[in-house]
Each structure stands twice: as structure tokens, then as C-alpha cells.
C-alpha positions in Angstrom: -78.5 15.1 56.9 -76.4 18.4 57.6 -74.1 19.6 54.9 -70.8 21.1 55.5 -69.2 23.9 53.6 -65.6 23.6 54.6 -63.6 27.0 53.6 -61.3 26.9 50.9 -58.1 27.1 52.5 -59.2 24.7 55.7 -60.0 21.6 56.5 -59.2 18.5 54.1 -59.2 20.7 51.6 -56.0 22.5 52.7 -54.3 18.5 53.6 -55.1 17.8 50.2 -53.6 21.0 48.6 -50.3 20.7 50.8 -50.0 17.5 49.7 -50.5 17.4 46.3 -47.5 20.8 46.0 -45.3 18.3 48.6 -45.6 15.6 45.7 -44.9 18.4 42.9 -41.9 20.2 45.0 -40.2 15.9 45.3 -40.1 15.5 41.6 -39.0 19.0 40.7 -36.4 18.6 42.9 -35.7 14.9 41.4 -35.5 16.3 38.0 -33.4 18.7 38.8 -30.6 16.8 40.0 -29.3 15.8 36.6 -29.2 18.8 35.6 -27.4 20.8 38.3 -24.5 18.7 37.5 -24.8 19.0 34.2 -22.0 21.0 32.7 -22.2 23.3 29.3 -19.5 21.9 27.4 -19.1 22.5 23.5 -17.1 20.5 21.1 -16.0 22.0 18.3 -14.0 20.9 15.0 -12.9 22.5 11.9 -10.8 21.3 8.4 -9.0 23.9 6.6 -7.0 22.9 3.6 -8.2 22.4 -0.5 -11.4 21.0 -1.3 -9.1 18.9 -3.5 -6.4 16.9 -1.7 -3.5 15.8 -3.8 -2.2 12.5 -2.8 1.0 13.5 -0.1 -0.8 16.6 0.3 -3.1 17.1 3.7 -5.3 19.5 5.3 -5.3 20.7 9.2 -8.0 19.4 11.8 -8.4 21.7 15.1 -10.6 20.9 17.9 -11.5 23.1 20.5 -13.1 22.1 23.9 -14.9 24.7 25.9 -16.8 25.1 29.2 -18.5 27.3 31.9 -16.7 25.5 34.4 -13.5 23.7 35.0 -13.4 20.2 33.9 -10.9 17.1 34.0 -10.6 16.1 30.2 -9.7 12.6 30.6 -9.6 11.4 26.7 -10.3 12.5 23.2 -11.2 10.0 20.0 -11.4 11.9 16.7 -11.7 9.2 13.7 -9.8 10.0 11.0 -10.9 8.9 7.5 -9.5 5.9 5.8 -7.8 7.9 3.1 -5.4 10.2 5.2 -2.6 9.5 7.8 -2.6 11.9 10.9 0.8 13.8 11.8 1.9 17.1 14.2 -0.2 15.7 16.7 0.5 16.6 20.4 2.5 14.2 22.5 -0.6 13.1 24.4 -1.9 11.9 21.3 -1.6 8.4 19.6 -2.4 7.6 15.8 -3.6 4.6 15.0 -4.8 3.6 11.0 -8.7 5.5 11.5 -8.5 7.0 14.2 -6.4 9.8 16.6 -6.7 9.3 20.5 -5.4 11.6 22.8 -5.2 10.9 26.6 -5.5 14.4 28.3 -5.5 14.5 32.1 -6.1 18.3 32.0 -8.4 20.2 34.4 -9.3 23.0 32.4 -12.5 25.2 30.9 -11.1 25.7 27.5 -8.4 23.4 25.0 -7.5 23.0 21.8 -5.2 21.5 19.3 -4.7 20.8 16.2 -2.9 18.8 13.7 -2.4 17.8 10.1 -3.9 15.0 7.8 -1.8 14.0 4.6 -3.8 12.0 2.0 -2.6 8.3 1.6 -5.4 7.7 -1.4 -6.7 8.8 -4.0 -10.4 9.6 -5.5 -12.3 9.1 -2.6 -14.9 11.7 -0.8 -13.9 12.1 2.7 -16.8 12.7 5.6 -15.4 14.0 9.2 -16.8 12.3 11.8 -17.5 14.3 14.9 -14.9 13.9 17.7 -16.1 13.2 20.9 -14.3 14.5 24.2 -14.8 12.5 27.0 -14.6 14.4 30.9 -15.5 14.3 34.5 -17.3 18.0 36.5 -16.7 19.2 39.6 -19.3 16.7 40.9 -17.9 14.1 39.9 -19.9 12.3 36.9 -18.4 11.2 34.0 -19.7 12.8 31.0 -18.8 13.0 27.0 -19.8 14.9 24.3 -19.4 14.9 20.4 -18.3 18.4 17.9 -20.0 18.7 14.3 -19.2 16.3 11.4 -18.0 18.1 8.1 -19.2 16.3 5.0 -19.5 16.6 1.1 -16.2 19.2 0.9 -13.2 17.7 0.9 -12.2 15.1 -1.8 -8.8 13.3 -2.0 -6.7 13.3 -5.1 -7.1 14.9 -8.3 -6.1 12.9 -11.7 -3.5 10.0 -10.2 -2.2 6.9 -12.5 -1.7 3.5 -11.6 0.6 1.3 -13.2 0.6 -2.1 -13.0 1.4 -5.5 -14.8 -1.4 -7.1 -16.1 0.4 -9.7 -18.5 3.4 -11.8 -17.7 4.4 -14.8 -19.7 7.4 -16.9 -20.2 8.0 -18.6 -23.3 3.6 -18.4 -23.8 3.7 -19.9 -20.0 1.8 -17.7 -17.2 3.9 -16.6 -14.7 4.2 -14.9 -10.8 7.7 -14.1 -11.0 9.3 -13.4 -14.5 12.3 -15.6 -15.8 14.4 -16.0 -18.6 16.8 -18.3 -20.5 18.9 -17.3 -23.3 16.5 -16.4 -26.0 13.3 -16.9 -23.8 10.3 -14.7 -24.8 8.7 -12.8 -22.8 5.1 -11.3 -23.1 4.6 -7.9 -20.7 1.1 -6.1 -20.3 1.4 -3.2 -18.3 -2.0 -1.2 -17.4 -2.2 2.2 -16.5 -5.6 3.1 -14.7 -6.8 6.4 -13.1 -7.6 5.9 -9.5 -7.8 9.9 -9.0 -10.9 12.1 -9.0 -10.3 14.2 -11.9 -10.0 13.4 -15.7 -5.6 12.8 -16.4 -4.5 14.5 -19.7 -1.8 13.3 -22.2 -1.6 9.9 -20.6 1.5 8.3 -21.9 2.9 4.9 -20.8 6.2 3.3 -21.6 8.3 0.2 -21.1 12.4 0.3 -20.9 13.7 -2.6 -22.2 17.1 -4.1 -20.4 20.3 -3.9 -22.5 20.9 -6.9 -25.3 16.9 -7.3 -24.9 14.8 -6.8 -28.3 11.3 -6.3 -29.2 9.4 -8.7 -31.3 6.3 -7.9 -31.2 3.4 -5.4 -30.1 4.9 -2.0 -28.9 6.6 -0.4 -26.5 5.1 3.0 -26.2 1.5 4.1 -25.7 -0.3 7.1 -25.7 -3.8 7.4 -24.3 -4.3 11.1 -24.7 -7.4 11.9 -21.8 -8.0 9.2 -19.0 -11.3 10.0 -17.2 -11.6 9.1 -13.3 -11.5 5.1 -13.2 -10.8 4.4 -17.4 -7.4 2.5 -17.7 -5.3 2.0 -21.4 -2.2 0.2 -21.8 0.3 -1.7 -23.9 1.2 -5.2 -24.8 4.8 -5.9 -25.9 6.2 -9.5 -26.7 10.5 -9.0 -26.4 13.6 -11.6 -26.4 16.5 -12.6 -23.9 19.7 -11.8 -25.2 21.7 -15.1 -27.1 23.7 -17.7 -25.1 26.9 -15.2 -26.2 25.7 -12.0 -24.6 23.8 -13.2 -21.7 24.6 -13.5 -17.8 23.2 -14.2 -14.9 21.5 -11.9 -12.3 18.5 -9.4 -12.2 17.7 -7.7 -15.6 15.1 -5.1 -14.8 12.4 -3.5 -16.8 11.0 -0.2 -16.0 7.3 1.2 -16.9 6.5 4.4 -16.6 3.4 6.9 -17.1 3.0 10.3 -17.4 0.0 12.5 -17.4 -1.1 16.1 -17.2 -2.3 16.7 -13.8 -4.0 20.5 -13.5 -1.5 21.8 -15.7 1.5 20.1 -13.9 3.5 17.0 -15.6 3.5 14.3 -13.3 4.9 10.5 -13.8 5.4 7.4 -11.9 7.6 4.8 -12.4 7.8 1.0 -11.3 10.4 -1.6 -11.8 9.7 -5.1 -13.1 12.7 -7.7 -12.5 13.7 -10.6 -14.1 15.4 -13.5 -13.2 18.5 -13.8 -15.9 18.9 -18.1 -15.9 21.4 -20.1 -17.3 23.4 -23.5 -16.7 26.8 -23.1 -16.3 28.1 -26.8 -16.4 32.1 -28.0 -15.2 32.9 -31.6 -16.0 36.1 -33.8 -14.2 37.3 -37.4 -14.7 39.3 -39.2 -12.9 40.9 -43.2 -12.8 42.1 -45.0 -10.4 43.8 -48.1 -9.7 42.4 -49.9 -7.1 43.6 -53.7 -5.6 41.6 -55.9 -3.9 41.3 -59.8 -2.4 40.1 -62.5 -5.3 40.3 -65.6 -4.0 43.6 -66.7 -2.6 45.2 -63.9 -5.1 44.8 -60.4 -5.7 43.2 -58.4 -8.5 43.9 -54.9 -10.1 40.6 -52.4 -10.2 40.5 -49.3 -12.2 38.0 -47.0 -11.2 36.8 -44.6 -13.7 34.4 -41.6 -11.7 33.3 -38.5 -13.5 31.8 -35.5 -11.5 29.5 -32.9 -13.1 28.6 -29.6 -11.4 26.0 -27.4 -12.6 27.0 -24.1 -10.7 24.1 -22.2 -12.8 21.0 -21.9 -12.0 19.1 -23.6 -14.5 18.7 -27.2 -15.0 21.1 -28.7 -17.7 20.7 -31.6 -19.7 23.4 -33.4 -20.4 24.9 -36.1 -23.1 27.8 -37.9 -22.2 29.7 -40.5 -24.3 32.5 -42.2 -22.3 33.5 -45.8 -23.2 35.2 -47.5 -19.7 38.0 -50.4 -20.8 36.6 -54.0 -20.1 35.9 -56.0 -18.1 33.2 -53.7 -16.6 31.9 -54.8 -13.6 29.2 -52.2 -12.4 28.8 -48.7 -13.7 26.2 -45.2 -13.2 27.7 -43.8 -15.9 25.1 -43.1 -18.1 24.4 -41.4 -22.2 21.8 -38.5 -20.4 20.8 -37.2 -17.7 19.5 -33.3 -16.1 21.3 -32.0 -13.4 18.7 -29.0 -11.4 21.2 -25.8 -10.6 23.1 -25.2 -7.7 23.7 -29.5 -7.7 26.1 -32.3 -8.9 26.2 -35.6 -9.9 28.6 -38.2 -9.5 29.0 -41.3 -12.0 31.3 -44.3 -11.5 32.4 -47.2 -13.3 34.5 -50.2 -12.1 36.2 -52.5 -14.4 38.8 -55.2 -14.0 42.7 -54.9 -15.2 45.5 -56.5 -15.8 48.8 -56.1 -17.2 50.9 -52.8 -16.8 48.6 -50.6 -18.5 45.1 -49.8 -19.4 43.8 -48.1 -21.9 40.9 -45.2 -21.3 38.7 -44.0 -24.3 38.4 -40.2 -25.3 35.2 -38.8 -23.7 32.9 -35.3 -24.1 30.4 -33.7 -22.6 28.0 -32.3 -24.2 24.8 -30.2 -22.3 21.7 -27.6 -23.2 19.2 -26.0 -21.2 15.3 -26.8 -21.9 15.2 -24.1 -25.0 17.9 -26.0 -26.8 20.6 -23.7 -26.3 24.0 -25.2 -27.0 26.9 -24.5 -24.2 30.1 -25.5 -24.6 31.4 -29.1 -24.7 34.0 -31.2 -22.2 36.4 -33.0 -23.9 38.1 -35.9 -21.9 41.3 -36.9 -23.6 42.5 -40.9 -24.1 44.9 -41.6 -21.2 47.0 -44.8 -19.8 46.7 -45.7 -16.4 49.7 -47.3 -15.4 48.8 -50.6 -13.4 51.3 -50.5 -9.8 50.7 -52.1 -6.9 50.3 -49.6 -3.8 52.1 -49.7 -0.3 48.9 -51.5 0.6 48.6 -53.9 -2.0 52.4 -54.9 -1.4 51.9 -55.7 2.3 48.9 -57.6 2.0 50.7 -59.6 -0.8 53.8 -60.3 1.0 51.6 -62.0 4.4 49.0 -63.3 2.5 50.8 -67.2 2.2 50.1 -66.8 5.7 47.2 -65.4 6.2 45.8 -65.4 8.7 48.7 -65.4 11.1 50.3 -61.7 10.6 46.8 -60.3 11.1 46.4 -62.4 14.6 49.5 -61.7 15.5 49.5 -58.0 14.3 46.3 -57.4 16.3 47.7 -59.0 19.5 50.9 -57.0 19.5 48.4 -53.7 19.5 46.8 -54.9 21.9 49.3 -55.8 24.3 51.5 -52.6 23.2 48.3 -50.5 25.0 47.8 -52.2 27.7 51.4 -52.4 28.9 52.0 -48.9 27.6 52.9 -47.5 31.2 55.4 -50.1 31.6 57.1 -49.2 28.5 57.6 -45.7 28.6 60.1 -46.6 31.9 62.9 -47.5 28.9 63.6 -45.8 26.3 65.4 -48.3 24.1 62.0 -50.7 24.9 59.4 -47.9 24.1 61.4 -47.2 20.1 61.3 -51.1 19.7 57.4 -51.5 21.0 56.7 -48.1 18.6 58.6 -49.8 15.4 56.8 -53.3 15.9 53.6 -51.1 16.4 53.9 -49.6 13.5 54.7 -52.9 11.1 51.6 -54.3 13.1 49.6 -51.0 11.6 50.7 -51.9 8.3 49.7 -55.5 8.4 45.8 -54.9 9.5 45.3 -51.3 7.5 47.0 -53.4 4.3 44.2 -56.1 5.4 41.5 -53.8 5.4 42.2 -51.3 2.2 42.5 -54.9 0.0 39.6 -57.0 1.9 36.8 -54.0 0.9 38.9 -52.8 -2.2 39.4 -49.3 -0.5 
């Protein structure tokens, strides 16, 4: 067997070589790619402002983009932190509650902005998230890239009070919306509670009461001297509507208000609390009239006794009534009590049957009070005579009722023929003022008819 020494450089050895730096030279080259297009881009952002934030106060973001190349910097998305609202932003720019997007369009190698935060909270820590800029290179690939994120500096509010009611009742009933009657009683809890980040000093809290309103109970001032970050204090006061002879209706309003020591400065904030002033405001008419209708072959005299109560408060009123209605009576709603709901009416009626010249009605009052048992003023209705006459109608039917029913057939067939021969008619004068007065007596027979037949 012969051995052969190949040289180093010849032979298969050199094929193998070649190939192997071939293979090497394809996946350098591979590698490489990315990175050629690869563009140095840096993202930078900053917050300057107090490491404190007072609530309406704000600090000021600025980002910077920068690169070694010119780039198209399509859009921008910097989150902003739940406690701060962003403003002065450029006009490419777009707020939206948690984050600021801005849609560039700018081929450029360097950019920045900035623009201003205001704190809408209170006692929170704030972290700033990195913004991240989104762009295309000269090559064409679509890129993005994020700055720094700033945390554990920045906190928002120092000592800030809430106020709030924690305790509404209505004559010892809970309630959403307050209300009150004429002596009504109302229990009021207000709560004052430091949402800030910093202890509040000489923490005071106070209720305004409405004119004609008095206290009965509890207290209307507090002081809570130092409120650390999340303790609360308050007060509890129980006070009474103004009597039936000073009160009105509308909107009484109640004010709380707290004031604290905030780094030295006095600050306060104030809040309304509105009541709903009720009352029923009652109004009371009665009339009688004297109604005829058809009884048999004769007719018959009807008075008609109606009363009409309107409750133009806005409380519901119950109401006594006494009113005696002469006999016979034949059907009445009128009734010793009833409640009538604000804003509505109700109508009673009695109907008894007459006869003679005259009736008699009773003396009648109205009494009403709302559901605390507050008196209003009474209706008196005095004693009246109803004269008993017949009316135009009444004396119509009587005179054609021996021959009833012939005028009505008649009446109704002179209408009748009146229309439909109403062209011909107008052609004479002297035949159109006859046809209009028999028309008219024909009217007089059937409306007469009608107004007795259903006692109208």
C-alpha cells in the first residue's frame, strides 16, 4: 500500500479549506444584513418639576429623538400616568386619559418636544413609563425604539381633604336625595378624609345651615387638629325645617366646608348639599248645577253638586272634607278623606234629585295636612240656594214632548232635506232665510232632545 503525503495547501486539503471559509464568508455576510440596516437611534426622556406635585399643579415631560442618519418618524406613544392630564402638547399630538400619541411624519436625524402634565389626583407615586418612538431608515424597515422610565421621584399631592356626606336622613329615614317638610328633621354626617400624601394641619370642618333652619342636636363645627395621609374625622349634626309659617318651597342648600394647613398655606374646600323644600299647597272650588232630564213621560230637575281640589304643591296632602249634598241623593264620589300626590287634582261629584223653586246646599270645609301633621289652612264653602229654572233646553223638550216623537222625525227630516237641496236654495233669497229659520227650530228640537234624553 503506498501512502500519500499531500502538501498542505494542495490537493483535497486546499477543496476542504476553501470550502469550509466559503461556508464562514455566507453566514457572516447573513448576519450582517440586519445590521447594516440597522440605524443608531436614541430615545430619550426627562421630567422636571417638584418631587411633590400639588393637585392643579404639573411638571414638564421632553422627549428627544436622535440619530446618525435621517429617518421618517412615523408615530410617538408616551403613557402618561393615571394621576395627571397632559396639555401644551404640539398639534401632531393627541391626549387621550393614559396616554399622549403624536403622529409625526417627519424625516429627520434629531426632534424634540415637550409638554406639560397637571396633577388630577392626589397621594399617589407616579412611575414614567418609557416612550417609545416608532420609525422607518433609509432602507426601508420599520423599526421602534423605547427612552428610560423615571421612577420613585415624583409624587402627586401634598396634604388634600375630602369632603363628603356620609349620613343623610329624613325624619330617622335613609335617604339618596335630601327632602324636607315643614318641621322635618334632618340628620347630616359630613366626613372629611385626607387623600393627599402629606400629614394636613388644623383640620377644621363646618356645616352652614340654610336660613329659618335650627340645630337640635350634635354640632355643627369640628376641629380635628392633625389629619395624617388617609385618617378621616368629621361631624354629625341632627337640625329642623323651618314651621309651616316661614317655610317655602324650592332648594334650601347647605354648605360644608374644610380647612387645613397645607405646608404653611391655608387651604379649604367647599361643597354644597341641597334640599328639596316640600309642601302641599291645596285650592278647593264648588260648584251646583241644575240639570233636567227625561223621567218617564215627564221631566225631572237634577242638581249637581262637583267639588274640585288641586294640590299645586309638591307634597302629597291629605285631606278631610265635610259636605252634606240636599236629598234625594242619587250617586255621589264625594267622600270624608282622601290624599291627593302634588302636582294633581281630584274631582268629586254628587247628584241628587230636586224639586220646587229652590234647593237648599249645606255649609262645607276643607280641611288638609301633610304626612308630619302639619295643619294648612281650611276651605270654607258657604250655605247657598240654587234656584230651580228650567233651561232653553229643558223648555223645548217640554213644549214637543205630548208629541214626541213626531217633532224629532220631523226635525231630523227637514236637516236632512235642507242639505241635500242646499244648492237649489241658495238660487232665492227669500227661500234660503226661510230654509235657515226652519233649520234652526229643527236644531232646537233634536239638541233639546239630546241635552234632556242623557241629562247633559
Amino acid at each position: 500500500m503506498v501512502e500519500r503525503n499531500w502538501p498542505l495547501w494542495s490537493g483535497p486539503r486546499l477543496s476542504g479549506a476553501l470550502t469550509f471559509l466559503a461556508v464562514l464568508s455566507a453566514a457572516l455576510v447573513v448576519l450582517a444584513l440586519p445590521l447594516a440596516g440597522a440605524a443608531d437611534v436614541r430615545v430619550a426622556k426627562n421630567v422636571t418639576g417638584d418631587k411633590i406635585v400639588d393637585f392643579g399643579s404639573g411638571v414638564r415631560v421632553s422627549v428627544s429623538v436622535s440619530s446618525a442618519e435621517q429617518l421618517k418618524l412615523e408615530r410617538l406613544d408616551d403613557p402618561v400616568p393615571e394621576a395627571f392630564s397632559a396639555l401644551n402638547y404640539p398639534s401632531f399630538c393627541a391626549f387621550s386619559p393614559g396616554a399622549l400619541t403624536c403622529m409625526i411624519g417627519v424625516t429627520t436625524s434629531n426632534l424634540s418636544f415637550t409638554y406639560d402634565l397637571v396633577a388630577v389626583g392626589a397621594g399617589q407615586k407616579v412611575v414614567f413609563l418609557p416612550a417609545r418612538i416608532s420609525y422607518t431608515t433609509q432602507d426601508g424597515l420599520s423599526e421602534s425604539r423605547s427612552s428610560n422610565e423615571i421612577d420613585g421621584f415624583y409624587y402627586v399631592g401634598r396634604s388634600l381633604i375630602n369632603t363628603s356626606v356620609s349620613v343623610l336622613e329624613v325624619d330617622g329615614q335613609a335617604a339618596v336625595q335630601a327632602y324636607a317638610l315643614p318641621g322635618s328633621r334632618l340628620r347630616i354626617g359630613i366626613t372629611a378624609r385626607n387623600a393627599g400624601a402629606l400629614s394636613a394641619d388644623a383640620v377644621a370642618l363646618s356645616l352652614k345651615l340654610p336660613a329659618g333652619w335650627t340645630l337640635s342636636s350634635g354640632k355643627v363645627l369640628a376641629s380635628m387638629q392633625t389629619l395624617a395621609a388617609g385618617d378621616s374625622g368629621g361631624l354629625l349634626a341632627t337640625v329642623t325645617a323651618p314651621s309651616v309659617g316661614n317655610f317655602s318651597e324650592g332648594i334650601a342648600e347647605f354648605n360644608y366646608t374644610a380647612t387645613w394647613v397645607d405646608a404653611g398655606r391655608l387651604r379649604s374646600y367647599s361643597a354644597p348639599l341641597t334640599v328639596l323644600m316640600q309642601m302641599p299647597a291645596l285650592s278647593a272650588k264648588r260648584t251646583e248645577t241644575i240639570k233636567w232630564r227625561k223621567a218617564g213621560n215627564a221631566i225631572q230637575a237634577v242638581l249637581e253638586t262637583e267639588i274640585i281640589l288641586r294640590n299645586a304643591g309638591s307634597a302629597e296632602a291629605s285631606v278631610s272634607l265635610q259636605q252634606e249634598v240636599p236629598p234625594v241623593i242619587e250617586s255621589s264620589s264625594i267622600v270624608a278623606s282622601l290624599k291627593i300626590p302634588g302636582g294633581s287634582e281630584q274631582k268629586l261629584r254628587a247628584v241628587s234629585v230636586v224639586s220646587g223653586e229652590k234647593v237648599a246646599v249645606p255649609a262645607g270645609t276643607v280641611v288638609y295636612t301633610d304626612a308630619l301633621g302639619n295643619k294648612y289652612d281650611a276651605f270654607k264653602f258657604p250655605a247657598e240656594e240654587v234656584r230651580i229654572e228650567k233651561s232653553l233646553w229643558a223648555t223645548v223638550y217640554q213644549m214637543t214632548q205630548k208629541w214626541f216623537p213626531l217633532p224629532q222625525i220631523a226635525s231630523l227630516v227637514v236637516v236632512l232635506a235642507i242639505f241635500a237641496f242646499f244648492a237649489t236654495l241658495t238660487q232665492n233669497g227669500y227661500l234660503l232665510l226661510a230654509a235657515g229659520a226652519v233649520l234652526l227650530l229643527a236644531v232646537l228640537v233634536l239638541v233639546s232632545t239630546a241635552m234632556v234624553w242623557f241629562g247633559l
